[in-house]
C-alpha positions as CSV (number, residue, x, y, z in Angstrom):
1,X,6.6,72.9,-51.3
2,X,2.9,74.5,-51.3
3,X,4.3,77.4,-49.1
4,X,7.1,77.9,-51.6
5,X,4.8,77.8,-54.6
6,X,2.3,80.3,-53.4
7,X,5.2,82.7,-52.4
8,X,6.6,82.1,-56.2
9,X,3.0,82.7,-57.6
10,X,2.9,85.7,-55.7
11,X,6.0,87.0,-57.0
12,X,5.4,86.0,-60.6
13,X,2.5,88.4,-60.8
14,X,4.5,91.0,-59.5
15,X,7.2,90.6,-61.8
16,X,4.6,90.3,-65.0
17,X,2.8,93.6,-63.9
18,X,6.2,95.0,-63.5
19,X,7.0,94.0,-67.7
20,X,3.3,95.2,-68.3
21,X,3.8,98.0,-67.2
22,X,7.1,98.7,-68.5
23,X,6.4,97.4,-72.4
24,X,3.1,99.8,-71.9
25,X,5.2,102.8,-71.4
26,X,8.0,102.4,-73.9
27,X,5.3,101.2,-76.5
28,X,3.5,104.6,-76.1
29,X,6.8,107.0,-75.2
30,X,8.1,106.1,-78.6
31,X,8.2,108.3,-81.1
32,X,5.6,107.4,-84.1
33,X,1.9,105.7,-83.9
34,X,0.2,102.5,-85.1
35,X,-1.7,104.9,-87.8
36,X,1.1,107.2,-88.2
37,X,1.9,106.5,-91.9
38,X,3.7,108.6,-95.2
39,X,0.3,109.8,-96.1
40,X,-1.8,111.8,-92.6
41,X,-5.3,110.3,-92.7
42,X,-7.3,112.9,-91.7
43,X,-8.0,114.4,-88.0
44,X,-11.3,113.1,-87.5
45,X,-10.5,109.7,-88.7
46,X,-7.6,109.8,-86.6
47,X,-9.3,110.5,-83.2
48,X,-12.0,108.2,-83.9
49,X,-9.3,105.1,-84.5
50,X,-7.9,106.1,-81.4
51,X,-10.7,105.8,-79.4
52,X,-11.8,102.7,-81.0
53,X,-8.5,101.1,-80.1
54,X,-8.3,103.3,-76.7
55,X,-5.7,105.2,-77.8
56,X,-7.1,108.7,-76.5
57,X,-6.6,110.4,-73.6
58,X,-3.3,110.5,-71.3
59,X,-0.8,108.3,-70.4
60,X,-2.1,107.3,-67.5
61,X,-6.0,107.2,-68.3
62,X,-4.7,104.5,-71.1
63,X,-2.8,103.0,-69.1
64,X,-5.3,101.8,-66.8
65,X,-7.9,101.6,-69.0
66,X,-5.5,98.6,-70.8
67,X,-5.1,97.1,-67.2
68,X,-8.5,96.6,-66.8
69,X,-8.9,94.7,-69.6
70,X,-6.3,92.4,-68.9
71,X,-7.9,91.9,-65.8
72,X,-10.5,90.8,-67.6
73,X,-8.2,88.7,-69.7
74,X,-9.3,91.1,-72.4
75,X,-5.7,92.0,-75.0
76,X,-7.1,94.5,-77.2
77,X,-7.6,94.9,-80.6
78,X,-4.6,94.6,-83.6
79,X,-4.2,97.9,-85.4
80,X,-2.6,96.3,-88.0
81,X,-4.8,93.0,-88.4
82,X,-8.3,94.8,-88.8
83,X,-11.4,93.2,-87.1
84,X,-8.5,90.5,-85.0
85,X,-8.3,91.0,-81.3
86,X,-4.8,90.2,-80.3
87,X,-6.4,86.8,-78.7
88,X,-8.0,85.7,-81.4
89,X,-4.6,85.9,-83.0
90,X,-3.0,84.6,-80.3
91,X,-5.2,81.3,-80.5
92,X,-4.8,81.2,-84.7
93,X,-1.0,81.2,-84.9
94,X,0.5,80.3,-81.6
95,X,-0.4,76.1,-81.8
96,X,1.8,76.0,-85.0
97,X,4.9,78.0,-82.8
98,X,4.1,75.9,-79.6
99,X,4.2,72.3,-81.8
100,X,7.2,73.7,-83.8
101,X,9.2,75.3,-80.4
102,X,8.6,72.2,-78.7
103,X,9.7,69.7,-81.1
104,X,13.2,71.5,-81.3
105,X,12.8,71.8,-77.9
106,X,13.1,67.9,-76.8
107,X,15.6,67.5,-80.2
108,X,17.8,70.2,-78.5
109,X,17.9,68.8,-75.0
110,X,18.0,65.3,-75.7
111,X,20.8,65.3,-78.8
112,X,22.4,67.7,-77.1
113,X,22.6,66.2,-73.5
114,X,23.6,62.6,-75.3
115,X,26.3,64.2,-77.3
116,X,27.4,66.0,-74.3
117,X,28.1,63.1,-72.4
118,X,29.3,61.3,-74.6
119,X,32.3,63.9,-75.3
120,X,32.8,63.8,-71.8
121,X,33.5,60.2,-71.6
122,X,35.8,60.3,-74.6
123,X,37.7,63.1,-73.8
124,X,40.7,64.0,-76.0
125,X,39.3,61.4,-78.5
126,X,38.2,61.8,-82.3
127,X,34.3,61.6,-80.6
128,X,35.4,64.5,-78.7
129,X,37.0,66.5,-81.2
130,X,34.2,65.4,-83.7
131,X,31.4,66.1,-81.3
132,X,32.7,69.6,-80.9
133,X,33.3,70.7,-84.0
134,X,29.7,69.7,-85.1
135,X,28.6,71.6,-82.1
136,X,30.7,75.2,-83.3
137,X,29.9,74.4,-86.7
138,X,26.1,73.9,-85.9
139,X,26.4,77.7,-83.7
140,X,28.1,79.2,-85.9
141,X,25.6,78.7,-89.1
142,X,22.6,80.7,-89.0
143,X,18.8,79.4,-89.2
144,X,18.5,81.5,-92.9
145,X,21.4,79.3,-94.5
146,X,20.7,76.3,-92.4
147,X,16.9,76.4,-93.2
148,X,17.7,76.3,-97.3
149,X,20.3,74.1,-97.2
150,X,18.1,71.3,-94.9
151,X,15.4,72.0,-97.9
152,X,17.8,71.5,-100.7
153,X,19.5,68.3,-99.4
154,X,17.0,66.5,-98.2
155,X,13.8,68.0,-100.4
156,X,14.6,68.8,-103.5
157,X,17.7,66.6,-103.9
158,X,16.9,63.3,-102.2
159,X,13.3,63.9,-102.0
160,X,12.8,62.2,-98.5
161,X,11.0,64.9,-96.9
162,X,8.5,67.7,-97.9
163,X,10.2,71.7,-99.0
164,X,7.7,73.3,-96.6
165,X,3.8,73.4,-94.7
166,X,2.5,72.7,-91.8
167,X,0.7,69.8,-90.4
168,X,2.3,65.9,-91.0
169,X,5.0,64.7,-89.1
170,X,7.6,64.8,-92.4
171,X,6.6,68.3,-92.6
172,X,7.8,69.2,-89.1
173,X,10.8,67.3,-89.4
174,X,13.1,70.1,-91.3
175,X,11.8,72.9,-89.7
176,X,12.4,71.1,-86.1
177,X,16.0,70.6,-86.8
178,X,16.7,73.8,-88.1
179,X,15.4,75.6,-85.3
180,X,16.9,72.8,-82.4
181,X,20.7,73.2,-84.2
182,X,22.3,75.8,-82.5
183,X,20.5,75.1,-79.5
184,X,21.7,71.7,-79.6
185,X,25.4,72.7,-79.4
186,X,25.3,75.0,-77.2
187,X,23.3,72.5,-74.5
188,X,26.3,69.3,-75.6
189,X,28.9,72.1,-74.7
190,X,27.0,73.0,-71.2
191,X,26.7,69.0,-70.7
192,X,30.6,68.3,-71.5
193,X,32.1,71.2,-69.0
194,X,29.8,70.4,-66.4
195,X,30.4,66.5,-66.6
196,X,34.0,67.5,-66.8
197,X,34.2,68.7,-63.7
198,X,31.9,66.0,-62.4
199,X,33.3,63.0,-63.0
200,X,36.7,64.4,-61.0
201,X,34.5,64.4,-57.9
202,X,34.7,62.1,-55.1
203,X,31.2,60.4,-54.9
204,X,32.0,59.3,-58.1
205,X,35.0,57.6,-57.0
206,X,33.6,56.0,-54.4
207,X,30.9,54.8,-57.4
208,X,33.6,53.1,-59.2
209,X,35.4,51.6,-56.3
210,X,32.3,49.9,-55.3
211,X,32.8,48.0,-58.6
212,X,30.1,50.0,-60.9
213,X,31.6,50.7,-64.5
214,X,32.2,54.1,-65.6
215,X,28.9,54.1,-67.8
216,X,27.0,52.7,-65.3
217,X,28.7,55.5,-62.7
218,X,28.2,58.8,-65.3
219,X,24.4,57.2,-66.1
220,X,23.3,56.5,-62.0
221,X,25.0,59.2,-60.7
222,X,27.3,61.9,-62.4
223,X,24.3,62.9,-64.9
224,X,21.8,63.8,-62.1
225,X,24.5,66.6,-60.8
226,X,26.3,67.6,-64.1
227,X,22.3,68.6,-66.0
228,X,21.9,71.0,-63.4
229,X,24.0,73.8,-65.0
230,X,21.9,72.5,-68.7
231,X,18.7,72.6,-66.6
232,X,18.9,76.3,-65.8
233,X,19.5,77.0,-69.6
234,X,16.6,74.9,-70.7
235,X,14.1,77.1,-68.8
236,X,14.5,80.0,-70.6
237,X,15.5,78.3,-74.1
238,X,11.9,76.4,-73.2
239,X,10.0,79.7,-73.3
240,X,12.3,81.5,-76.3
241,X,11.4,78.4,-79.0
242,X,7.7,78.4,-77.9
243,X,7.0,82.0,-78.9
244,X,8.1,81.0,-82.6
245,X,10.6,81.8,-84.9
246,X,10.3,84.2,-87.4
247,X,13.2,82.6,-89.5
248,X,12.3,79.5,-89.7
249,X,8.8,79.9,-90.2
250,X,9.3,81.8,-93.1
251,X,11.6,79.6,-94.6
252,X,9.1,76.4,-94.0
253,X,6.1,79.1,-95.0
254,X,4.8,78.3,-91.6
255,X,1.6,79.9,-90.3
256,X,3.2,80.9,-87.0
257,X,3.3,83.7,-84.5
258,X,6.8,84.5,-84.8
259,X,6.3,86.8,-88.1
260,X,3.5,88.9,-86.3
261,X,5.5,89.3,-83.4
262,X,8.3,90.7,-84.7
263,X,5.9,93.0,-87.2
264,X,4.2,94.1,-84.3
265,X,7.0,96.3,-83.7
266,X,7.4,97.7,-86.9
267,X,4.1,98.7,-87.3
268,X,3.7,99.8,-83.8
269,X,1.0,97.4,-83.1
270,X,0.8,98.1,-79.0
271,X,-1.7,95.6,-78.3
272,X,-0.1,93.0,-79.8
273,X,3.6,93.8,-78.9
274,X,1.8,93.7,-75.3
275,X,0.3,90.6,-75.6
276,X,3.6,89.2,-77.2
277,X,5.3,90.2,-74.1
278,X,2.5,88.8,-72.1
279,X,3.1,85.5,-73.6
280,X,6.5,85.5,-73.4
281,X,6.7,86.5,-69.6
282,X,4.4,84.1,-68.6
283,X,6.2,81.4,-70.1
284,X,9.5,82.4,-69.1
285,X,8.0,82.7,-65.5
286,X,6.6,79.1,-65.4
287,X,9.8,77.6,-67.1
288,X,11.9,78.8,-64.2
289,X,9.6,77.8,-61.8
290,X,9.7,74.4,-63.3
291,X,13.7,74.5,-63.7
292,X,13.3,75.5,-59.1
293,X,11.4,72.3,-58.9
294,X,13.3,69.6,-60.9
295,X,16.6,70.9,-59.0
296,X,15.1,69.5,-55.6
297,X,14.2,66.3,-57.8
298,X,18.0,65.6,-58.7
299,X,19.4,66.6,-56.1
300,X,18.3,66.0,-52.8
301,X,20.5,68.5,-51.3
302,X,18.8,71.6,-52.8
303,X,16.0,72.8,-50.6
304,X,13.5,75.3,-51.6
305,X,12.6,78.0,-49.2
306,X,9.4,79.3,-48.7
């Protein structure tokens, strides 16, 4: 296990440089600049923002001039939010994103596993049926009508929960569950197909004939093999609902990182397109390093290879 996660560590600062480097280049091959704007500011001002921000000189010399800082775990500064350094922003907004991402995150796995197996074990049943057309209905309605509706049913109309904010648990509540509901179909439809096939298998047979009931069988034995294919979509689900949402955090008027992400890229802010990236990588990275590790903890018969 130590052998393997050295040679995984190893790898997963290969592949990271590898994104670094690539976001670097496409961020500054791109037509257009952070201070690129309808009206020219003048060339001396110009030039001088640029070399504030390290903006000047060629491709490469930026380049590793912006690899040396990260080295020294230094992102840069925002063009667009004057006097923030990407970290600083990074620290302000990204709690609110990480406590929303992982609350849908354990809403989406666990309804969605539960309602999963449970349409399994009912096959061709009204649970079946019903459990599958919540999950396509869920998928197929998108977080900006989802998000309203959640507020008008259950804020404004029965008054049980707050319209928006940040901060108690009834204010996380709606914002949770609009972000976890498409997720949590698509994980029940994973968990059906996969338990499907499952529960036709032969250990499973030899479970009931040694007189265990078919709950007892899919709980002790079938789940353990069927939440492998689920497993392998949780990793990178993990790391997508971490990085915030930029939908639902508008909707909710959540302070989060998801709107600045996605303005970084309208308004060309490299640094902090980088250190979105960065984030993002890094997550996705350990996710699927975790997802490597729980397999050999189901099943025994998975083996990692240093």
């Amino acid at each position: 296990m130590t052998a393997f996660l050295l040679r995984r560590a190893f790898s997963s600062v290969i592949v990271i440089f590898c994104v670094i480097s690539i976001t670097f280049v496409l961020a500054r091959i791109t037509p257009g600049g952070p201070f690129d704007r309808e009206k020219e500011p003048p060339k001396h001002v110009k030039e001088a923002l640029e070399k504030k921000y390290k903006l000047s000189g060629t491709l490469w010399q930026q380049y590793t001039s912006y690899v040396s800082s990260l080295v020294h775990l230094d992102l840069g500064l925002s063009t667009k939010y004057r006097d923030w350094s990407v970290a600083e922003l990074l620290k302000q907004k990204m709690p609110n994103s990480f406590a929303l991402g992982a609350l849908a995150f354990v809403i989406a796995s666990c309804a969605g596993v539960t309602l999963g197996s449970l349409a399994a074990m009912k096959r061709e049943t009204w649970i079946d049926r019903s459990a599958m057309f919540a999950a396509l209905l869920t998928i197929s309605i998108p977080s900006f009508v989802s998000g309203p509706f959640l507020i008008a049913l259950f804020a404004l109309g029965l008054g049980w929960l707050p319209v928006g904010g940040w901060g108690t648990v009834q204010q996380m509540i709606l914002p949770g569950l609009c972000l976890a509901a498409p997720y949590i179909a698509y994980v029940a439809r994973l968990m059906r197909n996969s338990l499907l096939d499952v529960l036709k298998s032969d250990f499973l047979r030899t479970a009931r004939a040694k007189g265990l009931s078919e709950t007892q069988a899919v709980v002790r034995h079938a789940v353990k093999v069927a939440i492998l294919p689920v497993i392998t979509f949780l990793g990178p689900l993990a790391a997508h609902l971490l990085t915030g949402s930029m939908i639902v955090e508008s909707v909710f008027n959540i302070s989060g990182a998801g709107m600045i992400f996605v303005n970084s890229i309208q308004n060309r802010d490299v640094f902090l397109l980088g250190g979105a990236v960065i984030v993002y990588c890094v997550l996705l990275v350990l996710f699927n390093l975790l997802v490597d590790v729980i397999y050999t903890l189901l099943d025994k018969r998975i083996k990692l290879y240093a």
